[in-house]
PAZAPA-4460 file (N, C-alpha, C; in steps of 0.05 Angstrom, whole numbers, plus 32768, in hexadecimal, padded with zeros to 4 digits):
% residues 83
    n_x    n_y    n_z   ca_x   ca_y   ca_z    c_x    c_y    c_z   seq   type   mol
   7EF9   80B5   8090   7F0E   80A9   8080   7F26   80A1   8093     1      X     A
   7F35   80B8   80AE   7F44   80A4   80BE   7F3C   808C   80CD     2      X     A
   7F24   8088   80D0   7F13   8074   80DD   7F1F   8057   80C9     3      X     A
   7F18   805A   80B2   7F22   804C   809B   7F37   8041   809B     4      X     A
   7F47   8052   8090   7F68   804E   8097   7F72   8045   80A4     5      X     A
   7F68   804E   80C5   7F76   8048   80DB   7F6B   801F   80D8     6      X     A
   7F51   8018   80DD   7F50   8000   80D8   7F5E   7FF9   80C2     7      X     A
   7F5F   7FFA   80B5   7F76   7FF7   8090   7F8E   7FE8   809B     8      X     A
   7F9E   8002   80AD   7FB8   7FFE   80B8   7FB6   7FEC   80C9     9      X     A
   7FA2   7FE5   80D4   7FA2   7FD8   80ED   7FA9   7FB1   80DD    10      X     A
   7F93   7FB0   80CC   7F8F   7F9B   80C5   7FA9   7F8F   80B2    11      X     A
   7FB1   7FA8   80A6   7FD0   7FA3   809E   7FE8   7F9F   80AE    12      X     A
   7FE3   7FA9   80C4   7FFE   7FA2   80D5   7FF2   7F80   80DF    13      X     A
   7FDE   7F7C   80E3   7FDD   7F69   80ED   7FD8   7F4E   80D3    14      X     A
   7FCE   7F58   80BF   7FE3   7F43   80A6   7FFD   7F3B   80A7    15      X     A
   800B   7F53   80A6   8023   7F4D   8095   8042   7F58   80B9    16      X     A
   8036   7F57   80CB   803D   7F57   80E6   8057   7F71   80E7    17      X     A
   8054   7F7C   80D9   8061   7F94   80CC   8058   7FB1   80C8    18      X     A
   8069   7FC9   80D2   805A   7FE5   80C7   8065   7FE0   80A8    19      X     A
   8080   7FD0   809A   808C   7FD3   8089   8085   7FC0   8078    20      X     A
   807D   7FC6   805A   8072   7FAF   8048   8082   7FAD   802E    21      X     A
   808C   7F95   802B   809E   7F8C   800F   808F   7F93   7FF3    22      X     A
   8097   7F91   7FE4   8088   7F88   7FC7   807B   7F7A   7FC7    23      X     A
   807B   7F64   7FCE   8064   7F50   7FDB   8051   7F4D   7FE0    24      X     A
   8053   7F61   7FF1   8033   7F61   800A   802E   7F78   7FFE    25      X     A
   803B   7F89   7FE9   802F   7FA3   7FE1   801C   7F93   7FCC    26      X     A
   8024   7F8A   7FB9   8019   7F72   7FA4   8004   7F69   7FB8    27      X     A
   7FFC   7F62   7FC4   7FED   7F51   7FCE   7FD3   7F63   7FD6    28      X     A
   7FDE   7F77   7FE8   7FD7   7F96   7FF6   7FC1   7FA6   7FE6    29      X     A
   7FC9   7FA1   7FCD   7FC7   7FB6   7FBB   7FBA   7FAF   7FA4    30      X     A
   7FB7   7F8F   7FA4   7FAB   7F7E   7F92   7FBB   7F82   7F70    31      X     A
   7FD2   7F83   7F6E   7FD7   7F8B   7F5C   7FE3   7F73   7F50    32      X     A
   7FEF   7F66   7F36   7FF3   7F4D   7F2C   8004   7F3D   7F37    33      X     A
   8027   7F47   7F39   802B   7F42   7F47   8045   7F56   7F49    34      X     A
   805E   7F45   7F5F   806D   7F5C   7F6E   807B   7F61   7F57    35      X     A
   807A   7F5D   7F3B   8088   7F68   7F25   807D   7F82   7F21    36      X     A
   8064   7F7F   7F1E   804F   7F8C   7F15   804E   7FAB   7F2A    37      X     A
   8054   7FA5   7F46   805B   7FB9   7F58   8079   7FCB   7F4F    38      X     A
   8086   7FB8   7F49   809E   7FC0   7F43   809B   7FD8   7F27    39      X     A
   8092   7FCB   7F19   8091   7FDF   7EF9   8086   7FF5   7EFF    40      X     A
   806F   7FF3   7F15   8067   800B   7F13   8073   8020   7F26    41      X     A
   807A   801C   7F3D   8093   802B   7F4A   80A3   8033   7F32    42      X     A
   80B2   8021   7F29   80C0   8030   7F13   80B4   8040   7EF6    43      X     A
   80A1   803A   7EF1   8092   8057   7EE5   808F   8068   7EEF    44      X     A
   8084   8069   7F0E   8086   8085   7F1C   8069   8080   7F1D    45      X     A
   8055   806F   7F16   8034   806F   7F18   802F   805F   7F34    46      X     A
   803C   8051   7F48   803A   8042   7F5D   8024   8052   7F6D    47      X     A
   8011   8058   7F7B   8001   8062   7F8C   800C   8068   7FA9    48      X     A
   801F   8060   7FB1   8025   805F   7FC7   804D   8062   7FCB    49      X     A
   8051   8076   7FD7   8068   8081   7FDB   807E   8063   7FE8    50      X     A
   8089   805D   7FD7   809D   8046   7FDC   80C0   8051   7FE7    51      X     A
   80C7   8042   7FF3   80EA   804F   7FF7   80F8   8033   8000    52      X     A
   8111   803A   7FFE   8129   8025   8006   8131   802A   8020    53      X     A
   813E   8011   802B   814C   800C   8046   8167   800E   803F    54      X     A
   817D   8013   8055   8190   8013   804D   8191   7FE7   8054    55      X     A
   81AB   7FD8   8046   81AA   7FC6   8050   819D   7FB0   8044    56      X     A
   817C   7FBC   8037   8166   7FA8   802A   816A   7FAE   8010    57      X     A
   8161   7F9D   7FFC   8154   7F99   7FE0   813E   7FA1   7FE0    58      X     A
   8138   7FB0   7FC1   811C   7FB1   7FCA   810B   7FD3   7FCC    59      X     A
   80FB   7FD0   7FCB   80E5   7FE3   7FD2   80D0   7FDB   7FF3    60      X     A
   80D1   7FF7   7FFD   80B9   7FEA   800F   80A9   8002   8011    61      X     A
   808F   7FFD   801B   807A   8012   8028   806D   800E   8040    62      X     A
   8065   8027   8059   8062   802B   8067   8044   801D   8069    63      X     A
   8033   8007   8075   8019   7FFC   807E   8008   801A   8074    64      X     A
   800B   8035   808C   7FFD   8046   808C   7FFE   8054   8072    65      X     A
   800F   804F   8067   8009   8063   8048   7FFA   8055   8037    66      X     A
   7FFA   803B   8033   7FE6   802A   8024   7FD2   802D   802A    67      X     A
   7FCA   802C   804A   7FB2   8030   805A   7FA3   8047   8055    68      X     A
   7FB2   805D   805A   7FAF   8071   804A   7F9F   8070   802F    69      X     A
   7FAD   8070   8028   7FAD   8067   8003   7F8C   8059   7FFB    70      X     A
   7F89   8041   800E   7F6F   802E   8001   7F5D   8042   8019    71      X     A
   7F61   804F   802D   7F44   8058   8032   7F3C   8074   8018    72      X     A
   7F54   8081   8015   7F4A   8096   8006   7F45   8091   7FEC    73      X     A
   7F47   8078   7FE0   7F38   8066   7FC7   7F16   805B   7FD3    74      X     A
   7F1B   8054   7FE7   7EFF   804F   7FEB   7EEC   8060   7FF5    75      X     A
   7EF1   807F   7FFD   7EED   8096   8009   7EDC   80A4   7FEA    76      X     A
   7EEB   80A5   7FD7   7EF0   80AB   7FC3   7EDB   80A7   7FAD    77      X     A
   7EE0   808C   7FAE   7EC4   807C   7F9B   7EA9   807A   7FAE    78      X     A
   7EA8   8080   7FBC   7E8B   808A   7FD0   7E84   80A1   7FC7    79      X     A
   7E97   80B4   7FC8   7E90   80D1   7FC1   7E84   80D1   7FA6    80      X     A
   7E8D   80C1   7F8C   7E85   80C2   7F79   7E6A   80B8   7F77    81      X     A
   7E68   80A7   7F8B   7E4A   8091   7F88   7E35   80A0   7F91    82      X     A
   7E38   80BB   7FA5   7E25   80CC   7FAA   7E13   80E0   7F94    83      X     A
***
């Protein structure tokens, strides 16, 4: 699973040329509708992935490696079930 990840991260930094990802690229990241749709759910508290503020910025952001994180142990996950 870090094998995973670590490519995950890799291919994310080299998307979005960033360890740090907007609403945007989380929407995009994350396949989710869109950066509204990121937004509502941060603010429900159901977001999958630990979001925080900058001082300075608007906004929400998340760390490449915690998404990375995040989609290998989704795909880690649904393997296990398929056995």
């Amino acid at each position: 699973m870090q094998d995973l990840a670590s490519e995950l991260e890799a291919d994310l930094l080299k998307l979005y040329d960033s360890p740090i990802l907007t609403l945007k690229q989380l929407h995009k990241a994350l396949n989710f509708r869109s950066a509204d749709a990121v937004k509502q759910a941060i603010l429900r508290g159901v977001f999958p992935v630990h979001t925080f503020e900058m001082p300075n910025r608007r906004g929400k952001f998340a760390l490449a490696k915690d998404v990375a994180i995040f989609l290998a142990e989704q795909a880690f996950n649904k393997e296990k079930e398929n056995d």
